[in-house]
C-alpha positions in Angstrom: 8.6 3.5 7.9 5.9 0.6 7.4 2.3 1.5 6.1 1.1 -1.2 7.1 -2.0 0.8 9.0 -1.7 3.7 6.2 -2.7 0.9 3.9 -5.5 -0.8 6.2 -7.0 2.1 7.3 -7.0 3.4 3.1 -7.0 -0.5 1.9 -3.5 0.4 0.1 -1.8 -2.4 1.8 1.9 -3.8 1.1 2.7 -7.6 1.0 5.5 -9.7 0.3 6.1 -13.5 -0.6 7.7 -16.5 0.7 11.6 -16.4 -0.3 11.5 -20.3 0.7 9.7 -22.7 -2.3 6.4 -24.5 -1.7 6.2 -27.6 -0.5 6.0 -30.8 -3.0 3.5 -32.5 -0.7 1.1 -32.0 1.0 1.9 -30.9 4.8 -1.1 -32.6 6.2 -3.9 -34.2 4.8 -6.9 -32.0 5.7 -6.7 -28.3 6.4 -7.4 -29.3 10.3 -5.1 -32.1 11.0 -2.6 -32.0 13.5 -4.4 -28.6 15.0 -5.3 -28.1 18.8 -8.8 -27.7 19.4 -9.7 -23.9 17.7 -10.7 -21.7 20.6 -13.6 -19.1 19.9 -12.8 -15.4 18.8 -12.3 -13.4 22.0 -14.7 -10.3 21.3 -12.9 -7.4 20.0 -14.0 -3.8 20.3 -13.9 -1.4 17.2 -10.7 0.3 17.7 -10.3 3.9 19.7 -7.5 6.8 19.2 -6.4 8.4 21.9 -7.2 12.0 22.4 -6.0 14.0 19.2 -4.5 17.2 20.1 -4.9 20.2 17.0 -3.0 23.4 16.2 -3.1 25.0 13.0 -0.6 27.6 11.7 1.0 29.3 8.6 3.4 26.1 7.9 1.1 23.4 8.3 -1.6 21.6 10.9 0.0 19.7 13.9 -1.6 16.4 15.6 -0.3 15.2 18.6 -0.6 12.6 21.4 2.1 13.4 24.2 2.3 9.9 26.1 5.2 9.3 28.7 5.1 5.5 28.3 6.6 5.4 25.0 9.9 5.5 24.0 11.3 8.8 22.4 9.3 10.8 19.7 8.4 9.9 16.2 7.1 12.9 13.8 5.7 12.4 10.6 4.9 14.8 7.6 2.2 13.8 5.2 0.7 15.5 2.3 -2.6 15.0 0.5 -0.7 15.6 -2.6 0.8 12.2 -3.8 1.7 10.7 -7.4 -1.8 12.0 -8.7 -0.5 12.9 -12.4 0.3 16.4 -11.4 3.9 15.7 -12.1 5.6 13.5 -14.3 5.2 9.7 -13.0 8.6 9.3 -10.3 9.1 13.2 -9.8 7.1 12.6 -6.3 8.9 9.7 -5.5 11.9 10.9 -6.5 11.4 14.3 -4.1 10.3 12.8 -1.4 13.6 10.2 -1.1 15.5 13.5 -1.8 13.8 15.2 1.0 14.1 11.9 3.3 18.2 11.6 2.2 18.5 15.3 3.1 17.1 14.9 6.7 19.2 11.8 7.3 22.5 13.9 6.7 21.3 15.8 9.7 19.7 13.7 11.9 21.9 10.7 11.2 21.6 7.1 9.7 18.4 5.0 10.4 16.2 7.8 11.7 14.4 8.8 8.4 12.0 6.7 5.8 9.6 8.2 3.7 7.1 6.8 0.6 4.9 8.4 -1.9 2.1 6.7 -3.0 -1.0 7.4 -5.5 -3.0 9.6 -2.4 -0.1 11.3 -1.2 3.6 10.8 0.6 5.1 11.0 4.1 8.3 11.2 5.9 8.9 9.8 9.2 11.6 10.6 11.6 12.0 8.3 15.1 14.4 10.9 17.4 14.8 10.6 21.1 12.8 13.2 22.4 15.5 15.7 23.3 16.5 15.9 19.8 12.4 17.6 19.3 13.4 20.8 18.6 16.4 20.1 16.0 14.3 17.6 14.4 11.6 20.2 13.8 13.9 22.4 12.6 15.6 20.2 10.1 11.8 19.7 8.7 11.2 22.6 8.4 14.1 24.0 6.4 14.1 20.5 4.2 10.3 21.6 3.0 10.8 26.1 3.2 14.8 26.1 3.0 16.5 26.7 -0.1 16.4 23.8 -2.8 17.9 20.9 -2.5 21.8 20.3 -2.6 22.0 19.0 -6.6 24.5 16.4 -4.8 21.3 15.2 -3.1 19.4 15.0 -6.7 22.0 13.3 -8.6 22.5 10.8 -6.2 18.9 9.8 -6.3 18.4 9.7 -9.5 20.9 7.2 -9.8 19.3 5.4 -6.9 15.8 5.4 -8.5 17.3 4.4 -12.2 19.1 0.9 -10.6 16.1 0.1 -9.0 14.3 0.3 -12.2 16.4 -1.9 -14.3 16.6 -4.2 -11.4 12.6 -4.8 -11.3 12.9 -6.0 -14.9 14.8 -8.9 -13.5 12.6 -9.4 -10.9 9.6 -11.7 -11.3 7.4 -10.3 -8.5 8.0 -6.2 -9.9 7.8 -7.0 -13.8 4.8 -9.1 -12.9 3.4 -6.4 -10.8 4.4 -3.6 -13.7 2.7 -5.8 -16.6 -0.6 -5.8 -14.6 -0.5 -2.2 -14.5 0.6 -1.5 -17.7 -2.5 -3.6 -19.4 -5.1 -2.1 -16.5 -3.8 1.4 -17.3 -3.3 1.4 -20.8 0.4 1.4 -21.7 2.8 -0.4 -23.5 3.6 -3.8 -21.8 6.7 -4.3 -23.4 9.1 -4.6 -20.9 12.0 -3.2 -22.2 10.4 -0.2 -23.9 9.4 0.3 -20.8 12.3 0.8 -18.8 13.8 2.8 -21.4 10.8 5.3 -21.1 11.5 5.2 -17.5 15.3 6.4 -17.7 14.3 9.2 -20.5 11.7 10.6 -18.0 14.0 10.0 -14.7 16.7 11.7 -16.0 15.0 14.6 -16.7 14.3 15.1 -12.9 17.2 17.9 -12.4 17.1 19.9 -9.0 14.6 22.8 -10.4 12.0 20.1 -11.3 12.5 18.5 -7.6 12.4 21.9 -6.0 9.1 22.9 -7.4 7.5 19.6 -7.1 9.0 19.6 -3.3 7.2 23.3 -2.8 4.0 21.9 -4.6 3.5 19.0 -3.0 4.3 19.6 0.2 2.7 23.3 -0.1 1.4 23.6 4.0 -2.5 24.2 3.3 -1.8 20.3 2.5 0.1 19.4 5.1 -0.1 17.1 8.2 2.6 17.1 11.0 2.4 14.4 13.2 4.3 14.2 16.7 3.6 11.3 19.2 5.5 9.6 21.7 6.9 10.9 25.2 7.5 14.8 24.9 6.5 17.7 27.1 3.4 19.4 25.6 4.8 23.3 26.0 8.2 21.8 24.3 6.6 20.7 21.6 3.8 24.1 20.7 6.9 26.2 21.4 9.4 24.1 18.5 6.4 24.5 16.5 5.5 28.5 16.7 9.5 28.6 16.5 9.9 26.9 13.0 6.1 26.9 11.6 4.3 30.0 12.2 5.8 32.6 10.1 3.7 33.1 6.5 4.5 30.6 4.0 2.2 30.9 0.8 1.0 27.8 -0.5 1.1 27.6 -4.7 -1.6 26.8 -6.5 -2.5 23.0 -6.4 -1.9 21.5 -9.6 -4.7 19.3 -11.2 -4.8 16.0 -10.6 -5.0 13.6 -13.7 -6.6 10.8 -12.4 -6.9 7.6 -14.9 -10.2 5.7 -15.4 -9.2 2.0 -15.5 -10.2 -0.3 -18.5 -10.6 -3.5 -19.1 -7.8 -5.0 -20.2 -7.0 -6.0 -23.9 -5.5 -9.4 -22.5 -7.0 -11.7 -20.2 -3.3 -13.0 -19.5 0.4 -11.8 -20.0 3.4 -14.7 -19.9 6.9 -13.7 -19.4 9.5 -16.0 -19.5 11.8 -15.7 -16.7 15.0 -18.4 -15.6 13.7 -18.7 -11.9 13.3 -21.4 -9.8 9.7 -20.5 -8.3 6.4 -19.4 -10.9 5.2 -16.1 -9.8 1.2 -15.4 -10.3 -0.3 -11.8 -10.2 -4.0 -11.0 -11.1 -4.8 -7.3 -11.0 -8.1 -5.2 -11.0 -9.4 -1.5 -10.3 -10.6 -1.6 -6.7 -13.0 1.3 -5.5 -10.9 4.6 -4.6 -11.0 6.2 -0.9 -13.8 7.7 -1.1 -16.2 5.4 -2.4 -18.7 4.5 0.5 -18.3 0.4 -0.1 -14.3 1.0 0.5 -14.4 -0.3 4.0 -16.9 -3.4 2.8 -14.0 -4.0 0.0 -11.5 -4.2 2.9 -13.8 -7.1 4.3 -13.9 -8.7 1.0 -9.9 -8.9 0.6 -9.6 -9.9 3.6 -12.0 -12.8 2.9 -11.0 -13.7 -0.1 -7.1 -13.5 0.4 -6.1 -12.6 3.9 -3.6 -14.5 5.9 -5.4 -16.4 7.4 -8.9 -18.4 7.1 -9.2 -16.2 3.6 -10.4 -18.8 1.1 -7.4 -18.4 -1.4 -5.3 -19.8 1.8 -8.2 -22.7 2.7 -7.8 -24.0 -0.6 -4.5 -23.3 -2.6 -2.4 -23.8 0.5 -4.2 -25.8 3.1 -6.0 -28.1 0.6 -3.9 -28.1 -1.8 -0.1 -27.3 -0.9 0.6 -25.5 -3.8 2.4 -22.5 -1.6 2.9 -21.1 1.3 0.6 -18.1 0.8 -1.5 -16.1 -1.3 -2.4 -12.7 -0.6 -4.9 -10.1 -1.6 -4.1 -6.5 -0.9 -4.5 -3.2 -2.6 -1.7 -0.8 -3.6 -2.5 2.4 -4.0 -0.2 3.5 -7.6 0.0 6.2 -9.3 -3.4 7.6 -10.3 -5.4 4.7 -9.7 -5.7 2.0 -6.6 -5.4 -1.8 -8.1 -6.5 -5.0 -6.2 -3.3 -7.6 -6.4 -3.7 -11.5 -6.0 -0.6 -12.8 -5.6 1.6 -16.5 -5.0 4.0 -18.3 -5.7 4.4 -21.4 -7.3 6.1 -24.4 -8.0 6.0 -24.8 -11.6 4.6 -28.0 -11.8 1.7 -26.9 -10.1 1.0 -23.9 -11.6 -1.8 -24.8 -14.0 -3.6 -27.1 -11.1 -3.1 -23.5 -8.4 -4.3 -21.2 -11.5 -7.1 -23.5 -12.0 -7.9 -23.4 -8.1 -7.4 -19.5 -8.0 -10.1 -19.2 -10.7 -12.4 -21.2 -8.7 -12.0 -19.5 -5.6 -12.6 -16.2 -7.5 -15.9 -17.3 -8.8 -16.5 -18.5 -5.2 -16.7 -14.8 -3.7 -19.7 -14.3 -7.1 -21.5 -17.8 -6.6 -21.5 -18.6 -2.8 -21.7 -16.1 0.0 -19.6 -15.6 3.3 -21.0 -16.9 6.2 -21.8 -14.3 9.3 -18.8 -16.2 10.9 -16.0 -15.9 8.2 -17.3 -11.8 8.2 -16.9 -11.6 12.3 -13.7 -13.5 12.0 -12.4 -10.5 9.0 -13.9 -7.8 11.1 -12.2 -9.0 14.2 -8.7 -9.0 12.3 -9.0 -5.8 11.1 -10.7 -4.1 14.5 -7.3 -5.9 16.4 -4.7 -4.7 14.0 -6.3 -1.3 13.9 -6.2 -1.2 18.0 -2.9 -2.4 18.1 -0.9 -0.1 15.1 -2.8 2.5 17.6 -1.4 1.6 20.5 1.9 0.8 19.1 4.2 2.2 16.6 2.1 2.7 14.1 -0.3 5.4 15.9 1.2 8.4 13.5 0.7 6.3 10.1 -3.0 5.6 11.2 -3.4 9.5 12.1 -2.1 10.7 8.5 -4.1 7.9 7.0 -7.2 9.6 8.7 -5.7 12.8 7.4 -5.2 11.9 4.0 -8.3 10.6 3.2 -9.5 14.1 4.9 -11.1 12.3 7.8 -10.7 13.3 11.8 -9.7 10.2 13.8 -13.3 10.3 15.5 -14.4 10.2 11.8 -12.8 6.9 11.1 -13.4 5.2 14.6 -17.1 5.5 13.0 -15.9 4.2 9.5 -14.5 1.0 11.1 -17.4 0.8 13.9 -19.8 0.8 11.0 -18.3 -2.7 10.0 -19.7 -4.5 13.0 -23.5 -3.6 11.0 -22.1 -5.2 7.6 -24.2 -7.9 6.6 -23.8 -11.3 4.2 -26.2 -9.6 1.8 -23.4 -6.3 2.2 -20.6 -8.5 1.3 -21.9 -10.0 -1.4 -22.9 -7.2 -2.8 -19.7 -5.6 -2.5 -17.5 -8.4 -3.8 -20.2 -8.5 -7.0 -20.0 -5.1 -7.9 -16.1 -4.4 -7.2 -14.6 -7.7 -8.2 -16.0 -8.4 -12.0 -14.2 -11.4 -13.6 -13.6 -9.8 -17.1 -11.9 -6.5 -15.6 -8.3 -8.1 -14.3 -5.4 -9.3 -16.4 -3.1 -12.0 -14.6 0.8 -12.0 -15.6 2.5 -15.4 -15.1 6.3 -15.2 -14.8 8.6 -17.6 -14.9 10.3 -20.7 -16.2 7.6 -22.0 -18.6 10.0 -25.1 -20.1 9.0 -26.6 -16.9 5.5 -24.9 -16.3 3.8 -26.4 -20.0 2.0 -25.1 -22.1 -1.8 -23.6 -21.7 -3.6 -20.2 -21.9 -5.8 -18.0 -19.9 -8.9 -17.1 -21.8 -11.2 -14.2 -20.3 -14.7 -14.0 -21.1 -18.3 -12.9 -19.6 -18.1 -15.5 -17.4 -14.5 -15.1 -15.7 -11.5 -17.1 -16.6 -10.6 -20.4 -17.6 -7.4 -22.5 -18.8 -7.3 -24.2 -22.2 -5.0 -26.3 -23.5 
């Protein structure tokens, strides 16, 4: 499943980088050349959900939007109960792919995805609609049914453990993982920690997966989702069949939730044979609930968004130093983190660290204009209107859910946008995006990148020799 619209409605959003290296050149010589005449934003509305039908019984609450233009059904299960520090860091993870395997052995190959995240997890199912009723029915007996086959578990496991030493060879992930290590206030050292990893993950046998699977996804916390074409009495009558009777949910475990610190480091360096320098610089970002959330979303957008962000204006228009940088939030375990990110030749790297810094102070020093904030808030009311209207109209109703909002609620959280000022923005960007609270991780090849460090102080970062 993509949450892509999980993460914009939440500001936990997923990127990716170029797989191609930047160019060596310049691809034009101002950030305009070679462009048609730009026409004028066409006027976007703030984005509207459908109507929202409600049931609530012993197994759970049910949303749905029945509508005969869309191809076959997708249901959805999210819980409010995510990687939180409940459970051991990867037992939610680890249940949730468990459950999602599990439902793929009945409802065959391609149909399933699922992801748990730091506010909670989902699995998504796309069926053809006559396939409703077994679909339900596999759901419900993969969260009440007896535990999972220990074939399931083992398999997994095993899974999760190769993907763990592979992200120590991968410069994005270990660059990623160092940034959180320093933020939250573990060990950065690599190895140790992907030999704290296996210990824990291997501990994960079927009785810890079971109770975190009845914990987690205990029904008082959650969500079914069902859109897509489906015939309204169908679809009550699968759901009285396999979610009425009593289900007790077990007490919610506490959440241990981590307060961020400033890290000890301004910057982290790890070596790394690869053909490309890799650049992440992490920070806290305000959690969910925090009324200037939606303003932050602005402020990423502005400052690192695909397009007409300032990161992009300078450090690939101007500049060429890459293809892209983006600025998105990822919501990890216990704690949501801002991440820059690029990629680099590694010639240029000091020169595009150098520019990133600038750009950084930028959002502190000189404020957005009220056309680079319409242009965001356009963005983000069109993607919004389209995940609604297209596939992603589930993932944007659990995001509602999750952050325990009703979709009218959050229409109102994203219409509110269109009254956000300059003064808003800059306020925003002052108080969530302080220059001594990141750490940036460099990986790669540093024969060829030279020799220079990143030094944080009061006043941000800077490069010396």
């Amino acid at each position: 499943m993509s949450l892509r619209m999980i993460a914009l409605a939440l500001m936990t959003a997923w990127g990716c980088r170029a797989s191609i290296p930047p160019p060596r050149r310049p691809l034009v010589a101002t950030a305009t050349e070679g462009r048609p005449e730009r026409p004028g934003l066409r006027e976007v509305n703030p984005p509207r959900f459908p109507r929202v039908s409600a049931r609530r019984r012993s197994g759970g609450t049910l949303w749905y939007v029945s509508d005969p233009t869309r191809e076959g059904v997708e249901i959805a299960v999210h819980t409010r109960r995510g990687e939180d520090g409940a459970h051991p860091l990867g037992l939610v993870s680890l249940t949730t792919e468990v459950l999602g395997r599990g439902l793929s052995e009945v409802l065959g190959p391609g149909r399933v995805s699922t992801k748990a995240y730091g506010h909670g997890a989902v699995i998504q199912m796309r069926v053809p609609t006559r396939e409703l009723d077994r679909s339900l029915a596999a759901l419900a007996a993969a969260l009440d049914g007896p535990p999972p086959h220990r074939r399931l578990v083992d398999d997994e496991r095993i899974l999760m453990l190769q993907s763990i030493e592979q992200s120590a060879h991968e410069p994005r992930r270990s660059s990623r993982a160092a940034a959180m290590d320093q933020i939250l206030g573990r060990p950065s050292n690599l190895r140790e920690g992907v030999r704290h990893w296996r210990t824990r993950v291997e501990t994960f046998d079927r009785a810890r997966v079971d109770a975190c699977r009845r914990e987690r996804f205990a029904p008082a916390d959650r969500l079914i989702v069902v859109t897509g074409a489906f015939e309204v009495r169908a679809l009550r009558d699968s759901f009285e069949t396999h979610f009425a009777a009593d289900r007790p949910s077990p007490a919610r475990l506490p959440a241990e939730r981590i307060q961020p610190r400033a890290p000890a480091h301004g910057a982290l360096s790890r070596p790394m044979r690869s053909a490309r320098a890799h650049v992440v610089y992490a920070q806290p970002a305000p959690p969910p609930a925090d009324p200037d959330r939606m303003t932050f979303a602005l402020v990423v957008d502005l400052l690192g968004g695909t397009f007409g962000s300032r990161l992009n204006g300078s450090l690939r228009e101007t500049h060429s130093y890459t293809y892209g940088v983006h600025a998105h939030v990822v919501s990890v375990p216990q704690v949501d983190l801002l991440f820059v990110e690029a990629s680099f030749d590694p010639v240029d790297v000091e020169g595009a660290v150098r520019g990133l810094f600038d750009e950084m102070r930028s959002v502190h020093e000189r404020p957005f204009s009220a056309e680079e904030i319409a242009a965001a808030r356009t963005r983000l009311w069109a993607q919004s209107q389209a995940a609604i209207e297209g596939d992603d109209l589930g993932a944007m109703l659990g995001a509602a859910w999750t952050a325990e909002l009703t979709p009218t609620e959050l229409e109102g959280r994203l219409a509110a946008l269109a009254e956000v000022t300059p003064e808003d923005v800059q306020r925003v960007a002052r108080v969530h995006l302080p220059l001594d609270a990141g750490v940036m991780v460099i990986t790669g090849d540093f024969d060829a990148i030279g020799g220079f460090t990143v030094v944080r102080d009061s006043s941000g970062f800077y490069l010396r020799r």
